[in-house]
N, CA, C and O atoms as a CHARMM CRD file, in Angstrom:
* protein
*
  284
    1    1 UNK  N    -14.46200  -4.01300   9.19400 PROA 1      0.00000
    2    1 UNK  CA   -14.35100  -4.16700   7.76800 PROA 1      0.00000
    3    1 UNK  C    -14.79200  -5.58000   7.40600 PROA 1      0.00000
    4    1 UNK  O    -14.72700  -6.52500   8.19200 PROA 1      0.00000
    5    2 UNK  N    -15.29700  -5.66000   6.00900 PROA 2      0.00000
    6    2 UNK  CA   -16.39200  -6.84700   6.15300 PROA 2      0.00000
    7    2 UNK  C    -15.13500  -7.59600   4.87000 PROA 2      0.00000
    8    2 UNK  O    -14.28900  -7.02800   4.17900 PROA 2      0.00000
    9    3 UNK  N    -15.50300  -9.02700   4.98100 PROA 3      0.00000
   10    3 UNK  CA   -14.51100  -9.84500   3.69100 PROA 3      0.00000
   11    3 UNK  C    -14.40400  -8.80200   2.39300 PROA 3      0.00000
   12    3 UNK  O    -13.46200  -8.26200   1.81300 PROA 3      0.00000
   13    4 UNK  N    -15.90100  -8.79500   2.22800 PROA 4      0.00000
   14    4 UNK  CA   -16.54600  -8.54600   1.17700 PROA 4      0.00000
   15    4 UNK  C    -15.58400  -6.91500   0.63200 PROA 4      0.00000
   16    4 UNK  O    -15.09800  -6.74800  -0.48700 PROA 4      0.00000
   17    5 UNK  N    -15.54900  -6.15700   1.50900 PROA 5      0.00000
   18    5 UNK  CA   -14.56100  -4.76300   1.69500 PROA 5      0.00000
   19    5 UNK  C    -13.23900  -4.84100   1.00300 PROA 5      0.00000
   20    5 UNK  O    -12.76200  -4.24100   0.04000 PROA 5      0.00000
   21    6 UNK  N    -12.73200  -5.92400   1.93400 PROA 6      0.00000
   22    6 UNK  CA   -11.54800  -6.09700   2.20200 PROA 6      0.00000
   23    6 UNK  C    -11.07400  -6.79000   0.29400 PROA 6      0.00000
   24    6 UNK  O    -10.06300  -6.45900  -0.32500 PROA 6      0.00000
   25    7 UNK  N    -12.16700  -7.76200  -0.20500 PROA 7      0.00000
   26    7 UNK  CA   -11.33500  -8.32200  -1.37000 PROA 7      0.00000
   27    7 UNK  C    -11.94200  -7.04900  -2.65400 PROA 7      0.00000
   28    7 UNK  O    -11.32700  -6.83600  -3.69900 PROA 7      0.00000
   29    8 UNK  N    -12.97000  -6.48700  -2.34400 PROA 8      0.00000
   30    8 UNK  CA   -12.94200  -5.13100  -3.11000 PROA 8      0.00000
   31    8 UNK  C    -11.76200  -4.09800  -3.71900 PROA 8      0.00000
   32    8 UNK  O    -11.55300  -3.71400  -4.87000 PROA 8      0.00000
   33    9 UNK  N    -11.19300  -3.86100  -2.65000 PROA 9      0.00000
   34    9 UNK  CA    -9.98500  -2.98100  -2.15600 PROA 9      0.00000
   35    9 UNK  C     -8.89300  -4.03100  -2.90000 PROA 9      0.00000
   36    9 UNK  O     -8.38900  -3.42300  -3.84400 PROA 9      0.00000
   37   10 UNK  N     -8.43300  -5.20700  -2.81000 PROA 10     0.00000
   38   10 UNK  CA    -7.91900  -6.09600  -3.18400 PROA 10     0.00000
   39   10 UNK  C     -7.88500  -5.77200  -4.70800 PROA 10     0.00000
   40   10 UNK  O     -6.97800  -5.25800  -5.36300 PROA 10     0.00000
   41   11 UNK  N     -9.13100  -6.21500  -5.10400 PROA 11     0.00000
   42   11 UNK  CA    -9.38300  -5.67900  -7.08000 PROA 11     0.00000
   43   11 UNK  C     -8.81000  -4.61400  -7.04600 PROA 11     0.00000
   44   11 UNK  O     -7.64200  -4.73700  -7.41600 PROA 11     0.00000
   45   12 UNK  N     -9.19100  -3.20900  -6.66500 PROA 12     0.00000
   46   12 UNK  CA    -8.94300  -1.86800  -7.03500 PROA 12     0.00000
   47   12 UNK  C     -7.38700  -2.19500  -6.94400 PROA 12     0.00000
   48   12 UNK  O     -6.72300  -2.49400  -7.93600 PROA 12     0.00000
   49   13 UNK  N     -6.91800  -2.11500  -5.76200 PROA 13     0.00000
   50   13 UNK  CA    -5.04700  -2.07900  -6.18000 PROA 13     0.00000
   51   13 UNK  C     -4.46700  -2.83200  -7.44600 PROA 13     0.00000
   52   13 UNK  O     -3.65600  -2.40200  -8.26700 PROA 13     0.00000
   53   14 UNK  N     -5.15200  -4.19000  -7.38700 PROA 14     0.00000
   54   14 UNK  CA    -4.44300  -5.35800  -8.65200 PROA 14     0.00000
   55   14 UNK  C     -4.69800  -4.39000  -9.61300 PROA 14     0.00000
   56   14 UNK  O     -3.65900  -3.99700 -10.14300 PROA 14     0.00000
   57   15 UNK  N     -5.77900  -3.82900 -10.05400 PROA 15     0.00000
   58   15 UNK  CA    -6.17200  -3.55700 -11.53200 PROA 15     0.00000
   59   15 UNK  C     -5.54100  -1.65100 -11.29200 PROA 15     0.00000
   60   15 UNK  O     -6.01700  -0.98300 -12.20900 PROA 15     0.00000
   61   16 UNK  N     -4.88600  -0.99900 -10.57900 PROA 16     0.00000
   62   16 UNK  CA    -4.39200   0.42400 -10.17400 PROA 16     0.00000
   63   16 UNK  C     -3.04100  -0.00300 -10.61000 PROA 16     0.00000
   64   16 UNK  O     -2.61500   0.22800 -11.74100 PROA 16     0.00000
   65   17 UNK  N     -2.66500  -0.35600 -10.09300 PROA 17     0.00000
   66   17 UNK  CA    -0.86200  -0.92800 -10.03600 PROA 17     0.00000
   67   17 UNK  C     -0.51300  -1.00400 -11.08500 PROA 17     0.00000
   68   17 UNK  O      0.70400  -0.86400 -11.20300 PROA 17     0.00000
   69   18 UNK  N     -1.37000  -1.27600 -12.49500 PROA 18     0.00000
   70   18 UNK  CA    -0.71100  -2.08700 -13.46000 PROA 18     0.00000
   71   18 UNK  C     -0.45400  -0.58900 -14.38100 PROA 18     0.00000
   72   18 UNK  O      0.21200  -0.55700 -15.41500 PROA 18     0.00000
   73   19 UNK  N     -1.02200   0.41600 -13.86000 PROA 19     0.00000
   74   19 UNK  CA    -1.32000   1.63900 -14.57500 PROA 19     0.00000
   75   19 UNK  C      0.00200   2.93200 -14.41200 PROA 19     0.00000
   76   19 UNK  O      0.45000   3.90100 -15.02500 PROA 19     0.00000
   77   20 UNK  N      0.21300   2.15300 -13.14600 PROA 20     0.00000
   78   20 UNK  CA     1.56100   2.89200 -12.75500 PROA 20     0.00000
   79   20 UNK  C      3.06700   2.18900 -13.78100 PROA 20     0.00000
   80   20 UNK  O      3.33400   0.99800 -13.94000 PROA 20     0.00000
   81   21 UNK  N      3.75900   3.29100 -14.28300 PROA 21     0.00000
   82   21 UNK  CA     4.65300   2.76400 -15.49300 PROA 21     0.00000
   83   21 UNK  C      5.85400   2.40300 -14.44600 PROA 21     0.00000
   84   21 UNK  O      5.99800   3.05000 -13.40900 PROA 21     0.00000
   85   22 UNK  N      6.74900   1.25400 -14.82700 PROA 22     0.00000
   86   22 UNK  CA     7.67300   0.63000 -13.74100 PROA 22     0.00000
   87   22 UNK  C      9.02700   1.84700 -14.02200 PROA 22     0.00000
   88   22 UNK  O     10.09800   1.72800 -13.42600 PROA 22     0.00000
   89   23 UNK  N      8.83500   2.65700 -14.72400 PROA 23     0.00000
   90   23 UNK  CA     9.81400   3.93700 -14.67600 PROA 23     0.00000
   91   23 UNK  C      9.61800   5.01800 -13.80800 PROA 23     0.00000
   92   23 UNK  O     10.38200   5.95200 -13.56100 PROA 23     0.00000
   93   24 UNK  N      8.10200   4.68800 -13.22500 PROA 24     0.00000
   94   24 UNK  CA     7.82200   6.05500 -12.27000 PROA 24     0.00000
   95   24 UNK  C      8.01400   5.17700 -10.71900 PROA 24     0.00000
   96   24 UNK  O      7.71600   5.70800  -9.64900 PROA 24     0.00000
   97   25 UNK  N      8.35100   4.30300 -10.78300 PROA 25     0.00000
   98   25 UNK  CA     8.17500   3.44500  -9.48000 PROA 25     0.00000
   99   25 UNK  C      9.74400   3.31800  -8.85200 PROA 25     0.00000
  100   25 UNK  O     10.50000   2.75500  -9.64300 PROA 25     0.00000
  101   26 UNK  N     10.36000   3.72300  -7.61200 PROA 26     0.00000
  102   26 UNK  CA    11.40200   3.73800  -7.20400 PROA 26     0.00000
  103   26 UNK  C     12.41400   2.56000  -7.46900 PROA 26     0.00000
  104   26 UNK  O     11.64000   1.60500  -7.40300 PROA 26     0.00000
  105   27 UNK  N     13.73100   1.99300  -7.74200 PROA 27     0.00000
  106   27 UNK  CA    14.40300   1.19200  -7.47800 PROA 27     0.00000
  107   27 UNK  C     14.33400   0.46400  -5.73200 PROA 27     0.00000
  108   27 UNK  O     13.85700  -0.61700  -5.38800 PROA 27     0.00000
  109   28 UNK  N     15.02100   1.56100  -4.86600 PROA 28     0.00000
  110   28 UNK  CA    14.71500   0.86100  -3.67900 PROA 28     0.00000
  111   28 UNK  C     14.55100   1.56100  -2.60500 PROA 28     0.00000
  112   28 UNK  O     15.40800   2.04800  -1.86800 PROA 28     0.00000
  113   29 UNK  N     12.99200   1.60900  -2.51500 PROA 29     0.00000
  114   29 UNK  CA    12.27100   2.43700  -2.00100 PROA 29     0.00000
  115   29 UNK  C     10.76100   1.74100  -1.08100 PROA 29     0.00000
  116   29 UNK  O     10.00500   1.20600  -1.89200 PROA 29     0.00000
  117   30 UNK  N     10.46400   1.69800  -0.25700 PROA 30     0.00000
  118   30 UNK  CA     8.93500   1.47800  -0.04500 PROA 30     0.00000
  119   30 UNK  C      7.98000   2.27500  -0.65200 PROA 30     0.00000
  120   30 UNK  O      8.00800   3.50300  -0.73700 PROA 30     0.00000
  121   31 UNK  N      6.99500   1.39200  -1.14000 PROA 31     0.00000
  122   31 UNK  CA     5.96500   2.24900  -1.73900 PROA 31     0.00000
  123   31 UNK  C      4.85900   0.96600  -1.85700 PROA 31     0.00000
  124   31 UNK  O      5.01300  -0.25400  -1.81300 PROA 31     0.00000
  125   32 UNK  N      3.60100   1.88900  -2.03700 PROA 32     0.00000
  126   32 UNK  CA     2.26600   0.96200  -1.91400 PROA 32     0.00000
  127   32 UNK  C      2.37400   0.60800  -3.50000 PROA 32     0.00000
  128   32 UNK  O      3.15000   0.90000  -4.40900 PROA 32     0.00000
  129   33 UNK  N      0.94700  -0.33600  -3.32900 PROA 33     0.00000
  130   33 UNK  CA     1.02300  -0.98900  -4.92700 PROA 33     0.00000
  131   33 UNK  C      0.17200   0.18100  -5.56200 PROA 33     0.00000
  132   33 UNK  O      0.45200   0.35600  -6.74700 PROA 33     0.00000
  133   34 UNK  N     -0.69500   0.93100  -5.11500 PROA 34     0.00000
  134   34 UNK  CA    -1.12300   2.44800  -5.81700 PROA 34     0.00000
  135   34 UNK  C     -1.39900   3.04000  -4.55200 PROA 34     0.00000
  136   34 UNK  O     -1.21200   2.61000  -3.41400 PROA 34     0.00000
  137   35 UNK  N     -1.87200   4.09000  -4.96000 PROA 35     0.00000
  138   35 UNK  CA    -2.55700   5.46300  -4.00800 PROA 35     0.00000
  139   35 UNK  C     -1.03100   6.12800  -3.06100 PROA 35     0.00000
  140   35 UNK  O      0.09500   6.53700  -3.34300 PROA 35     0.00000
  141   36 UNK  N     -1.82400   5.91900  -1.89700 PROA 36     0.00000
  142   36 UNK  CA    -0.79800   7.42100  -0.95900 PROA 36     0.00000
  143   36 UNK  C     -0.00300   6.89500  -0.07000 PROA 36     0.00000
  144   36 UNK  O     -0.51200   5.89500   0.43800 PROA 36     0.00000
  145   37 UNK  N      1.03100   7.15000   0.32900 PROA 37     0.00000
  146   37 UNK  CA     1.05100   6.54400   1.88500 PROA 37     0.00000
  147   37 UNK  C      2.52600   7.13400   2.69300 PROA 37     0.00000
  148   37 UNK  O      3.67300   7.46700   2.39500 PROA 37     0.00000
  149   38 UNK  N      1.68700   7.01700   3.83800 PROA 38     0.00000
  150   38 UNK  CA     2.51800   8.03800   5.17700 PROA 38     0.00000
  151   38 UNK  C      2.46900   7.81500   6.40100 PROA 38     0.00000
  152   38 UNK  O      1.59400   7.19500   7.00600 PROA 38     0.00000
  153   39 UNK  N      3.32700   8.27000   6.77800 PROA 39     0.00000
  154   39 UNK  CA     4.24500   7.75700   8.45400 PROA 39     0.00000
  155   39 UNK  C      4.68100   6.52900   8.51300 PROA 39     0.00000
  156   39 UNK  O      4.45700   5.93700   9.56800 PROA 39     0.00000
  157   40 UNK  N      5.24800   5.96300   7.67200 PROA 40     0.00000
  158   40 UNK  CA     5.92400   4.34800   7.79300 PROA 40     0.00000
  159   40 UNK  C      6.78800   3.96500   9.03600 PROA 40     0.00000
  160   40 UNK  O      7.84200   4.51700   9.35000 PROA 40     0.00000
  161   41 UNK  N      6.19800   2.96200   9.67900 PROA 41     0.00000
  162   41 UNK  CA     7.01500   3.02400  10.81100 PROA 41     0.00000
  163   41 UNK  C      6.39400   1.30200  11.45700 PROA 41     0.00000
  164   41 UNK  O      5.86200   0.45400  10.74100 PROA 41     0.00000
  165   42 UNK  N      6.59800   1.20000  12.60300 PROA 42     0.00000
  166   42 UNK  CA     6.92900  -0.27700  13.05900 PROA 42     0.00000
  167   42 UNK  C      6.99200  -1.29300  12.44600 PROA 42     0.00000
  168   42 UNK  O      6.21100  -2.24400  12.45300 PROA 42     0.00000
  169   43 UNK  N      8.66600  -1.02000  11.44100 PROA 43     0.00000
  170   43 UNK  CA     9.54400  -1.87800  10.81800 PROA 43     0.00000
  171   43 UNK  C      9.72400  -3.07200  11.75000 PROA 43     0.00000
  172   43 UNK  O     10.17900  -2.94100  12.88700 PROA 43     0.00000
  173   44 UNK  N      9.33300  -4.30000  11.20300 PROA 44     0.00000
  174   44 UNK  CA    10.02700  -5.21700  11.98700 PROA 44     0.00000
  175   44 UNK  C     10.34200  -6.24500  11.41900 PROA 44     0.00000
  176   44 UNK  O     10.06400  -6.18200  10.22200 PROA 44     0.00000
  177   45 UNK  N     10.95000  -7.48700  11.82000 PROA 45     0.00000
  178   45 UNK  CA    11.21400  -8.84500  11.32700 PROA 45     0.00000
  179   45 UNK  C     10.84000  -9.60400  12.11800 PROA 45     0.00000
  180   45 UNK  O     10.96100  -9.58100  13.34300 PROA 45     0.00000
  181   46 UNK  N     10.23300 -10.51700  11.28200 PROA 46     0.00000
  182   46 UNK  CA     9.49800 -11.86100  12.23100 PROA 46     0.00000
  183   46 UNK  C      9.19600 -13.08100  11.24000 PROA 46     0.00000
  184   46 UNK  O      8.36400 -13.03700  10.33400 PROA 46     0.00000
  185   47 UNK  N      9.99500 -14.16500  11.55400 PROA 47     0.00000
  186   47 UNK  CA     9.46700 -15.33100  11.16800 PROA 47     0.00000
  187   47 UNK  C     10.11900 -15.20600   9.55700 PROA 47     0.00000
  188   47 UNK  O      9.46500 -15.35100   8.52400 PROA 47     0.00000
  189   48 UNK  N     11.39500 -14.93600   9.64200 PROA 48     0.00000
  190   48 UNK  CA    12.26900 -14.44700   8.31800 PROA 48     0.00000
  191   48 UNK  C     11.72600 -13.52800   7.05800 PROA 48     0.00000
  192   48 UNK  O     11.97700 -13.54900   5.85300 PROA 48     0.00000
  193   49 UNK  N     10.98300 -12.81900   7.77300 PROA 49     0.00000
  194   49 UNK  CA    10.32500 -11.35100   6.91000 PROA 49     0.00000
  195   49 UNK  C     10.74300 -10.15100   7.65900 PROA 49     0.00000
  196   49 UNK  O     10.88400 -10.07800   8.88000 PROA 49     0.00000
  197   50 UNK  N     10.92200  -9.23500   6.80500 PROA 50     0.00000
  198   50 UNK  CA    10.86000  -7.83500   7.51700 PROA 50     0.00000
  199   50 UNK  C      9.36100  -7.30100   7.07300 PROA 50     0.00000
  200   50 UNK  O      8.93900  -7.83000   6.04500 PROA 50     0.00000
  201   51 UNK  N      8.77300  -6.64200   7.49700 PROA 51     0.00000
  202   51 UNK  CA     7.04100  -5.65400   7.88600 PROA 51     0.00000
  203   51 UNK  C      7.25200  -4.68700   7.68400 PROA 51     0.00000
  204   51 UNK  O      8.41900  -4.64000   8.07300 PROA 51     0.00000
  205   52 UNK  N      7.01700  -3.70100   7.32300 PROA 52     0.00000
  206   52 UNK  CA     6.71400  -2.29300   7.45700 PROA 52     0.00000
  207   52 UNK  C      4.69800  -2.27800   7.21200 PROA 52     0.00000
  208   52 UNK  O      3.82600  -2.68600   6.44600 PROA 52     0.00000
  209   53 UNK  N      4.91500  -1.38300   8.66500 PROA 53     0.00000
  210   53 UNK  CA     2.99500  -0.37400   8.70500 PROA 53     0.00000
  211   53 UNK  C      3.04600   0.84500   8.67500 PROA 53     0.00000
  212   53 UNK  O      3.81000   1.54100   9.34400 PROA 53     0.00000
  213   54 UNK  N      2.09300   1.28300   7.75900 PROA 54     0.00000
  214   54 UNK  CA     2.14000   2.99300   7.16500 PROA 54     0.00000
  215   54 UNK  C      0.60500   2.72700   6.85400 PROA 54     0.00000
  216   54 UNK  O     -0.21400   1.83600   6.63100 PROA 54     0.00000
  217   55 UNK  N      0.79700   4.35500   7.01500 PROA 55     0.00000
  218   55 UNK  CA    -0.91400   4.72100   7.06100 PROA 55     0.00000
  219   55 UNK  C     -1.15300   4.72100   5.45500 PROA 55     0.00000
  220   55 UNK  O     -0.14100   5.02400   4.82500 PROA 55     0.00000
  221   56 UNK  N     -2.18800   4.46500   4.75700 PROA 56     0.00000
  222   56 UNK  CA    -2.45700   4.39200   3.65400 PROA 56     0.00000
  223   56 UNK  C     -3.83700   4.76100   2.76300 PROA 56     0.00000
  224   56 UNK  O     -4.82900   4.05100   2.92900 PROA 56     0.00000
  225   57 UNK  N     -3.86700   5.52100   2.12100 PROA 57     0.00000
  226   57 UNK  CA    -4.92400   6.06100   1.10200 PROA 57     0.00000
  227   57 UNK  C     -5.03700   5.32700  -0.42800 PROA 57     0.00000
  228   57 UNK  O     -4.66600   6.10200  -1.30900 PROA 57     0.00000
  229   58 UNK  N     -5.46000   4.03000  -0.91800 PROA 58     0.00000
  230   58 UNK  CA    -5.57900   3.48700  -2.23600 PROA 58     0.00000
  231   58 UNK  C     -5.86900   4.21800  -3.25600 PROA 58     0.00000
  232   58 UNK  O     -5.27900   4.14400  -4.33300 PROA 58     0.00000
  233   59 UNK  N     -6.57800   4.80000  -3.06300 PROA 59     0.00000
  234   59 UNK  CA    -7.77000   5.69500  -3.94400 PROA 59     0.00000
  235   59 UNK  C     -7.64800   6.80200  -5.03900 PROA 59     0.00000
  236   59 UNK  O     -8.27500   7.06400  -6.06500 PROA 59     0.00000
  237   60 UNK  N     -6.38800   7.43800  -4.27200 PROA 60     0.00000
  238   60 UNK  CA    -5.49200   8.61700  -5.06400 PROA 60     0.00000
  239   60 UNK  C     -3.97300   8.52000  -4.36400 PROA 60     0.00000
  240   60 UNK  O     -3.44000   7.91500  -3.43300 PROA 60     0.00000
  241   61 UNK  N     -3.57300   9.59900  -5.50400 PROA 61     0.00000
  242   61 UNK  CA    -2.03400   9.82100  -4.81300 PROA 61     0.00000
  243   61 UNK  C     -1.78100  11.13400  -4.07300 PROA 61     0.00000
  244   61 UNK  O     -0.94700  12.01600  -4.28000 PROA 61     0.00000
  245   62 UNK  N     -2.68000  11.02000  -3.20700 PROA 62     0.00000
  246   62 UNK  CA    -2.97600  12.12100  -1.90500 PROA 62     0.00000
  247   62 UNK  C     -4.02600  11.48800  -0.93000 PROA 62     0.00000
  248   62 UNK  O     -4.85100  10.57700  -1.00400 PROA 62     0.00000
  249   63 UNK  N     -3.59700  12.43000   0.06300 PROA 63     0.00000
  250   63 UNK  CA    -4.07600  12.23100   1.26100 PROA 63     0.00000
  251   63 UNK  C     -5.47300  11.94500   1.56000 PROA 63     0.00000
  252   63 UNK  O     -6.20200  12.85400   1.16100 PROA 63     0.00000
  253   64 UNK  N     -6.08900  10.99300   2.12600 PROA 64     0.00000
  254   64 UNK  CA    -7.44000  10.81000   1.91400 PROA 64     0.00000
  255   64 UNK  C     -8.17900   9.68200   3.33000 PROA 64     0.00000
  256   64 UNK  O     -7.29400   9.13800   3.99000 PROA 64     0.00000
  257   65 UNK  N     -8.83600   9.53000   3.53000 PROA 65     0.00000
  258   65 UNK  CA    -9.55000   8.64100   4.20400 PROA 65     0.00000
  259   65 UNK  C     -8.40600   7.45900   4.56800 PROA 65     0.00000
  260   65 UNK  O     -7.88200   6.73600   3.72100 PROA 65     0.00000
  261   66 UNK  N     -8.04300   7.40900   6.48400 PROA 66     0.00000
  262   66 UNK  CA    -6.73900   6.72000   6.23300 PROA 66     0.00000
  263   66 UNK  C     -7.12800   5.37300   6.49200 PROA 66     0.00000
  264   66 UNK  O     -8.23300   5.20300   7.00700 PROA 66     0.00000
  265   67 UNK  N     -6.21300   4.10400   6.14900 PROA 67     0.00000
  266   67 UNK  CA    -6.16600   2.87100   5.91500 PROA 67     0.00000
  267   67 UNK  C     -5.00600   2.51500   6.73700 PROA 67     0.00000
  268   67 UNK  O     -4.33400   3.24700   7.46400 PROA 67     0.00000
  269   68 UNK  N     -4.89100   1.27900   6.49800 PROA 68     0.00000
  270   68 UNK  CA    -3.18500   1.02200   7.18800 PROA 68     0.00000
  271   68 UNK  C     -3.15300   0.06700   6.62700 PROA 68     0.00000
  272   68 UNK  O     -4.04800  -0.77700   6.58200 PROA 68     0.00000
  273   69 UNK  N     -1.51600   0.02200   5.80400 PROA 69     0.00000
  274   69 UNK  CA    -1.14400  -1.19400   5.31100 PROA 69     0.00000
  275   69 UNK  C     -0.03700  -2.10000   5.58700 PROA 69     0.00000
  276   69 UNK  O      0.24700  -2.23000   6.77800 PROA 69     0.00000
  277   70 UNK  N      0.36600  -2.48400   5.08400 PROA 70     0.00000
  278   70 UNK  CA     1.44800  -3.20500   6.13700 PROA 70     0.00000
  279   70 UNK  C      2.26100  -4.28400   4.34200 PROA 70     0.00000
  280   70 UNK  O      1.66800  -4.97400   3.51300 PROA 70     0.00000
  281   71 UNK  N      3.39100  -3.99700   4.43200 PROA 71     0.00000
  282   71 UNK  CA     4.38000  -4.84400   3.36200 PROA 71     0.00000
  283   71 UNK  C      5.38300  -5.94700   4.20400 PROA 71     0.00000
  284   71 UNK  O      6.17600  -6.65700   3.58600 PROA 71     0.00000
């Protein structure tokens, strides 16, 4: 994946996210900043953060071409 990709993808979420109403968005819950995402798993803490990596689709809110993101 090239910079250039990577801060693309960057725009699309900033300017996706804002579209989602903060009433449809869980209290306390994991969730991406838009699109899909599934199998969340190697939760960890390091360096006074906790991580979570889940497979991830930006694009829609279904299953699609997978990504991996990491919170």
């Amino acid at each position: 994946m090239t910079s250039q990709t990577l801060r693309e993808a960057r725009k699309y979420e900033e300017a996706s996210e804002k579209m989602i109403k903060k009433e449809e968005r869980p209290d306390f819950h994991l969730s991406t900043r838009t699109g899909w995402m599934n199998d969340p798993n190697g939760f960890s803490y390091h360096n006074g953060q906790y991580h979570m990596f889940y497979q991830y689709y930006p694009y829609e809110p279904k299953w699609g071409p997978m990504h991996w993101g990491m919170q």
